[in-house]
PDB file of N, CA, C and O in Angstrom:
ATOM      1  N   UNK A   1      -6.522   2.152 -13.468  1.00  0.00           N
ATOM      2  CA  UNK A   1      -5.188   2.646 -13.869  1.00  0.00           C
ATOM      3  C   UNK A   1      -4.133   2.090 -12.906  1.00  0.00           C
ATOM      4  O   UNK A   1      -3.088   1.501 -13.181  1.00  0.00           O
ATOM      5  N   UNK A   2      -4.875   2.554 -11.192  1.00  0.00           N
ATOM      6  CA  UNK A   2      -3.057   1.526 -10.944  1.00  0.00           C
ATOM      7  C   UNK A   2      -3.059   0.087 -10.639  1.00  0.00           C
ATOM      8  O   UNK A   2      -2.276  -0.587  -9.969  1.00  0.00           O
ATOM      9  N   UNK A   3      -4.386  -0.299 -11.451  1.00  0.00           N
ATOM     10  CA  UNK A   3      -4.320  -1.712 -11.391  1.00  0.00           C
ATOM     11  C   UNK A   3      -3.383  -2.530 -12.302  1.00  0.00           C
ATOM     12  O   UNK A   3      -2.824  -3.626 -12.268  1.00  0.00           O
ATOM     13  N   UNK A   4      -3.489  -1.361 -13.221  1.00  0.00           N
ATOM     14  CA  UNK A   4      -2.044  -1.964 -14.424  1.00  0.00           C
ATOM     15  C   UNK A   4      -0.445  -1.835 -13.699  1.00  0.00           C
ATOM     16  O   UNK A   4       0.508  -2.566 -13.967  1.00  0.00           O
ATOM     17  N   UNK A   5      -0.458  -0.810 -12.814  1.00  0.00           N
ATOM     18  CA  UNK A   5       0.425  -0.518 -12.237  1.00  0.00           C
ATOM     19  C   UNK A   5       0.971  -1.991 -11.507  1.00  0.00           C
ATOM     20  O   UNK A   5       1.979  -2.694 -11.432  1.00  0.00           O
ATOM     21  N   UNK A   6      -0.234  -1.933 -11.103  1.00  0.00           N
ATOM     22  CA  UNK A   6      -0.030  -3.300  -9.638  1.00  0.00           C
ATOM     23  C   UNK A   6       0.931  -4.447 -10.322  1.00  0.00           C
ATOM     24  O   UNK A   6       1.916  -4.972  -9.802  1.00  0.00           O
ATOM     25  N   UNK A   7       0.300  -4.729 -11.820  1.00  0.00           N
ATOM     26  CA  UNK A   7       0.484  -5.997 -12.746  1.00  0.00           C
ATOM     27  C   UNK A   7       2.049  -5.508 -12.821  1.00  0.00           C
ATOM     28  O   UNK A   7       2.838  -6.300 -12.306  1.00  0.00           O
ATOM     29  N   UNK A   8       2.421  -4.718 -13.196  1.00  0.00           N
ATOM     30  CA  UNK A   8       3.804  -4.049 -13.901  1.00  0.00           C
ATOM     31  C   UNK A   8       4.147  -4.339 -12.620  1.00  0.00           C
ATOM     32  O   UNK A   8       4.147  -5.568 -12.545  1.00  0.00           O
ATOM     33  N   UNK A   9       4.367  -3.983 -11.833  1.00  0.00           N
ATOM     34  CA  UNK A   9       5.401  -4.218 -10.322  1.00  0.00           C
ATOM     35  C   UNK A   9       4.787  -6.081  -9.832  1.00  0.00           C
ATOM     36  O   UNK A   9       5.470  -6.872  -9.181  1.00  0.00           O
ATOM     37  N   UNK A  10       3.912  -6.252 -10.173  1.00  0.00           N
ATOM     38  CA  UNK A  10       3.987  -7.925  -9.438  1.00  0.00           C
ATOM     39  C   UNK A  10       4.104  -7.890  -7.734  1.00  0.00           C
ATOM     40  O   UNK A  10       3.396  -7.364  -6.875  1.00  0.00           O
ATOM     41  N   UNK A  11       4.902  -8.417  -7.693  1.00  0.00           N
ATOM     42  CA  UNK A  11       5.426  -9.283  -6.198  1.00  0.00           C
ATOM     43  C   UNK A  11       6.115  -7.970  -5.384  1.00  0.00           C
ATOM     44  O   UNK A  11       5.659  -7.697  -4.274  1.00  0.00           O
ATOM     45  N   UNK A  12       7.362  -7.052  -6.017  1.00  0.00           N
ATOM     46  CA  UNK A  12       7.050  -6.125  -5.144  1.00  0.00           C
ATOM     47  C   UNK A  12       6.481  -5.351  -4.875  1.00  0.00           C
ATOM     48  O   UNK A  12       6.460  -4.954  -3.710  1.00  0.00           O
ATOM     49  N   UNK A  13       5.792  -4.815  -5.811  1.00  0.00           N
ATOM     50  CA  UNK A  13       4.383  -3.976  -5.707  1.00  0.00           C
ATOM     51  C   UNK A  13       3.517  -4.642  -4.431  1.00  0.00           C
ATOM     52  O   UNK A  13       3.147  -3.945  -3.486  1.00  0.00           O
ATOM     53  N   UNK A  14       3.260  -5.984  -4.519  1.00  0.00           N
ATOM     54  CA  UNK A  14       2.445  -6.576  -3.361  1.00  0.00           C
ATOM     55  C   UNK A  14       2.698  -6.315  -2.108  1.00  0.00           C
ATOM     56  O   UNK A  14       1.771  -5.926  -1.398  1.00  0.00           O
ATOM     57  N   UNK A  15       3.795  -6.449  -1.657  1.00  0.00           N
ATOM     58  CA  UNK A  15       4.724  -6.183  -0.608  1.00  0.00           C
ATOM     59  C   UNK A  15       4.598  -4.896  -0.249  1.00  0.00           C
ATOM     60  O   UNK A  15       3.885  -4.613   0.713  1.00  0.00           O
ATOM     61  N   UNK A  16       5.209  -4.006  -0.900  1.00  0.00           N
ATOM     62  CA  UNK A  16       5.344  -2.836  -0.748  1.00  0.00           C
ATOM     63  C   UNK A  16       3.700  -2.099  -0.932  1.00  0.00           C
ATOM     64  O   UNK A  16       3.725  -0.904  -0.635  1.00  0.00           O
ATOM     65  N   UNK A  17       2.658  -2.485  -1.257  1.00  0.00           N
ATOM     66  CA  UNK A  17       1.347  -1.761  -0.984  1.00  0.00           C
ATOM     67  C   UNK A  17       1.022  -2.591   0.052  1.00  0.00           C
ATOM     68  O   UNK A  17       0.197  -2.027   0.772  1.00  0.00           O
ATOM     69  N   UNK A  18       1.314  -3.708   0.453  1.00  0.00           N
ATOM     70  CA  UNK A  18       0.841  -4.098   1.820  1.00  0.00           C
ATOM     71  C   UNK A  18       1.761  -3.284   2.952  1.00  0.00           C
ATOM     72  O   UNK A  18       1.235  -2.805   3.956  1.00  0.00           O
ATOM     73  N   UNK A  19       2.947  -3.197   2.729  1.00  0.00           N
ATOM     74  CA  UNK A  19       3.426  -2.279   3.984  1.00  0.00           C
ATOM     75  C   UNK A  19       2.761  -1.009   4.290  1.00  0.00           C
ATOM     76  O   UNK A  19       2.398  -0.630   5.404  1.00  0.00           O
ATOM     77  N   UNK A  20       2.625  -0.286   2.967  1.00  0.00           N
ATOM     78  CA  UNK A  20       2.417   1.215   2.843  1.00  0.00           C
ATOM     79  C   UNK A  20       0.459   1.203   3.618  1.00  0.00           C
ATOM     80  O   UNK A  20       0.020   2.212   4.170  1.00  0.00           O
ATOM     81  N   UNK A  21      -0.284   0.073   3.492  1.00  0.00           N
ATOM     82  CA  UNK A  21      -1.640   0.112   3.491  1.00  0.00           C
ATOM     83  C   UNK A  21      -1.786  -0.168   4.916  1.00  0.00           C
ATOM     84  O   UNK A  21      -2.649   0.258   5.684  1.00  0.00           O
ATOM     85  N   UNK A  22      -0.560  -1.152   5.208  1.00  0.00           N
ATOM     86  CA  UNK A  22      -0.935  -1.045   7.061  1.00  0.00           C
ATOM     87  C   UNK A  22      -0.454   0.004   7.062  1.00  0.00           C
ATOM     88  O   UNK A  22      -1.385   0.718   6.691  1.00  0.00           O
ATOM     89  N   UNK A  23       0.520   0.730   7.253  1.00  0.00           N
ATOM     90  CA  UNK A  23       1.371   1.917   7.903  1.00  0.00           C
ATOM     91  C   UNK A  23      -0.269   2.895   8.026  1.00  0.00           C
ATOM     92  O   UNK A  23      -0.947   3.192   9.010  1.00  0.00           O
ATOM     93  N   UNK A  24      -0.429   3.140   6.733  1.00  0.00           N
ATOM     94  CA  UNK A  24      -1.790   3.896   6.691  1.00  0.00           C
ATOM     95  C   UNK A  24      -2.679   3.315   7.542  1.00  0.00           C
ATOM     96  O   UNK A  24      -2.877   4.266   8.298  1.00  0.00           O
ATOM     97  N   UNK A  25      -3.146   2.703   7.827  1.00  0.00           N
ATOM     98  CA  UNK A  25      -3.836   1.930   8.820  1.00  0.00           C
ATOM     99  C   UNK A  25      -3.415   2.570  10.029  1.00  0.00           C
ATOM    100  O   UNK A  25      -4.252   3.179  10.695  1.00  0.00           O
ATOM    101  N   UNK A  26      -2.433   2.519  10.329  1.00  0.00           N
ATOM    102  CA  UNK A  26      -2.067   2.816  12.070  1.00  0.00           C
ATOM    103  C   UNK A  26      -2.165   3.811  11.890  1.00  0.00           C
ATOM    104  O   UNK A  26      -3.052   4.298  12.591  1.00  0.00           O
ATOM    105  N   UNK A  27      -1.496   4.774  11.000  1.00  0.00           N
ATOM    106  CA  UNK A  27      -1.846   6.372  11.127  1.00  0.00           C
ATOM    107  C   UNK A  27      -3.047   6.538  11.452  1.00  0.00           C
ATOM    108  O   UNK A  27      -3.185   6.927  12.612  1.00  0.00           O
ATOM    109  N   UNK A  28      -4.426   6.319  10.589  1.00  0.00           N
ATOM    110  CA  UNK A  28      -5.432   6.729  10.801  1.00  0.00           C
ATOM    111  C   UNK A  28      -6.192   6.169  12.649  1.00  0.00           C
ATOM    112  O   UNK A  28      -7.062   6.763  13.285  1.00  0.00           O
ATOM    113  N   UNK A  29      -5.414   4.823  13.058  1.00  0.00           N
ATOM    114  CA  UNK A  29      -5.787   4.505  14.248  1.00  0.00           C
ATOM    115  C   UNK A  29      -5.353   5.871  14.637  1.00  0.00           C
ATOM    116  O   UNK A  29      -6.133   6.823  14.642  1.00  0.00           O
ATOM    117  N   UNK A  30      -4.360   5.939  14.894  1.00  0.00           N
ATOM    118  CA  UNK A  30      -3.414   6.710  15.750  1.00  0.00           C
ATOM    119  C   UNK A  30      -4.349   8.256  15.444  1.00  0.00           C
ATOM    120  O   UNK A  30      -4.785   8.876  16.414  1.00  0.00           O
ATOM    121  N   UNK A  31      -4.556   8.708  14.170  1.00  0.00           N
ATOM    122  CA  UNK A  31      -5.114  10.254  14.081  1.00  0.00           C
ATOM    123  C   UNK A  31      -4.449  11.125  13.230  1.00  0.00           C
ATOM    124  O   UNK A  31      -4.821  12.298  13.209  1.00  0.00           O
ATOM    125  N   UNK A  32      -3.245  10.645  12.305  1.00  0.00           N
ATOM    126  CA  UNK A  32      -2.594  11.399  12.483  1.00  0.00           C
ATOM    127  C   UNK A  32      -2.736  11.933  10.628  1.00  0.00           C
ATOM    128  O   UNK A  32      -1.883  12.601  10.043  1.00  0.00           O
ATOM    129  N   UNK A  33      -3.701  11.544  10.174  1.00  0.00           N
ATOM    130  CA  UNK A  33      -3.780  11.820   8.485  1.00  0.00           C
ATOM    131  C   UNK A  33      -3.365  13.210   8.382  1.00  0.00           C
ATOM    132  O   UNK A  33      -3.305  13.755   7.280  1.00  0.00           O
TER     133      UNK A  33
END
């Protein structure tokens, strides 16, 4: 399902789930889920 999503947003979708997927990334370094 949000693979259709992904398709519908394209290029900023890419961008913007790569920001959001590091950010998540450091949180979980960090502890803070």
């Amino acid at each position: 399902s949000h693979k259709e999503k992904r398709s519908s947003y394209a290029p900023e979708s890419g961008v913007r789930y790569d920001g959001i997927y590091r950010i998540e990334k450091c949180w979980r370094k960090v502890g803070i889920q």
